[in-house]
N, C-alpha and C positions, 0 to 999 in steps of 0.2 A: 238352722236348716230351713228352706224353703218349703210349702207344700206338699206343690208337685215334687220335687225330688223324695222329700219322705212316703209319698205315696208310691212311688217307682221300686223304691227299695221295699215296702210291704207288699208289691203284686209280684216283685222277684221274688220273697222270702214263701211267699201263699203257694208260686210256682214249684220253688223246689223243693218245697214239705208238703205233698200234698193231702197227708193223712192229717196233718194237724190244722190245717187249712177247711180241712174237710168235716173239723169234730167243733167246731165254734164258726160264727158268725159276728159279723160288726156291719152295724148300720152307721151310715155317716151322712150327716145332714152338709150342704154347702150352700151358705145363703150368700147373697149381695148388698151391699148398704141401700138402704131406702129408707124414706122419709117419712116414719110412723114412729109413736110412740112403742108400740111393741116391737120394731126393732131392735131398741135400744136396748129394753129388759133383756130383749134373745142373747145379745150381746154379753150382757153383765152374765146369764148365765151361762154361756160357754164357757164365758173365760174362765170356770169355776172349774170346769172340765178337763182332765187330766189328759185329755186327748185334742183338744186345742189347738189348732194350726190356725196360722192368717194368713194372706197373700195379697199382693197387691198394695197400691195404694188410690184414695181418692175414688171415684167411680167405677174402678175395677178392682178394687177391697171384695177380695171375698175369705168368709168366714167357714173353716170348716173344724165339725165336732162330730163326734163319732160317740158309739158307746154299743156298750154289749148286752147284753138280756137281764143281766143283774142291777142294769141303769136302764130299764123301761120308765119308769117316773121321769127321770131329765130330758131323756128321748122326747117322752109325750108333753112336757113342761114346752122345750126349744120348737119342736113341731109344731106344734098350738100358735106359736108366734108367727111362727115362717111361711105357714103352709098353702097362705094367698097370695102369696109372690111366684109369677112366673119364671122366676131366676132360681127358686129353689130347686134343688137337684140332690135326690138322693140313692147313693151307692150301697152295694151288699160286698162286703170284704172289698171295697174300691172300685168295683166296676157297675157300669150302669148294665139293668139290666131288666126286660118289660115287668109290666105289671106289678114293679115294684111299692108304691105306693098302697096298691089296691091287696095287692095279695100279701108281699110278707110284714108292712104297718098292719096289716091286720091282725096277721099272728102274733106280732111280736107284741100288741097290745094284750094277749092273752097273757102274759106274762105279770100284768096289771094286779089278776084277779088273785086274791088271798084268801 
């Protein structure tokens, strides 16, 4: 299954449950291939990730990985890698949405602390 389709099908599923939509959260990274060596680790650890999509091929490869609050460590691992690239883009339960970066990577680094 592609992607976007799988993601079409989680924003209908988000829409018509919206209590359960409304009691969790998923951050999801979308990066693009570029020519660094931290690409490439980013790469190896998505693939690791149970949530895992690719799309594309070639220059329009883009890589998406998601994860929920009990994976703050891989979040902030793949983040680390990505987070200089102007292609990266990241969504809250699928959709963009402002101040994401600034305000809920913030919180969700809260998650970090033990």
């Amino acid at each position: 299954m592609d992607a976007r389709k799988k993601i079409q099908e989680e924003k209908l599923f988000n829409i018509l449950n919206p209590k359960r939509a409304n009691k969790e959260f998923k951050i999801t990274l979308r990066f693009r291939k570029h020519l660094s060596k931290k690409y490439q680790e980013a790469v190896e650890l998505a693939k690791k990730n149970k949530y895992f999509l690719e799309e594309g091929e070639g220059d329009s490869y883009k890589i998406y990985v998601s994860f929920y609050p009990e994976e703050v460590e891989e979040l902030y691992q793949i983040f680390e890698l990505v987070k200089e690239q102007e292609t990266t883009k990241i969504y809250l339960n699928n959709k963009l949405i402002p101040y994401l970066q600034d305000l809920w990577l913030f919180l969700m680094w809260f998650y970090r602390i033990k």
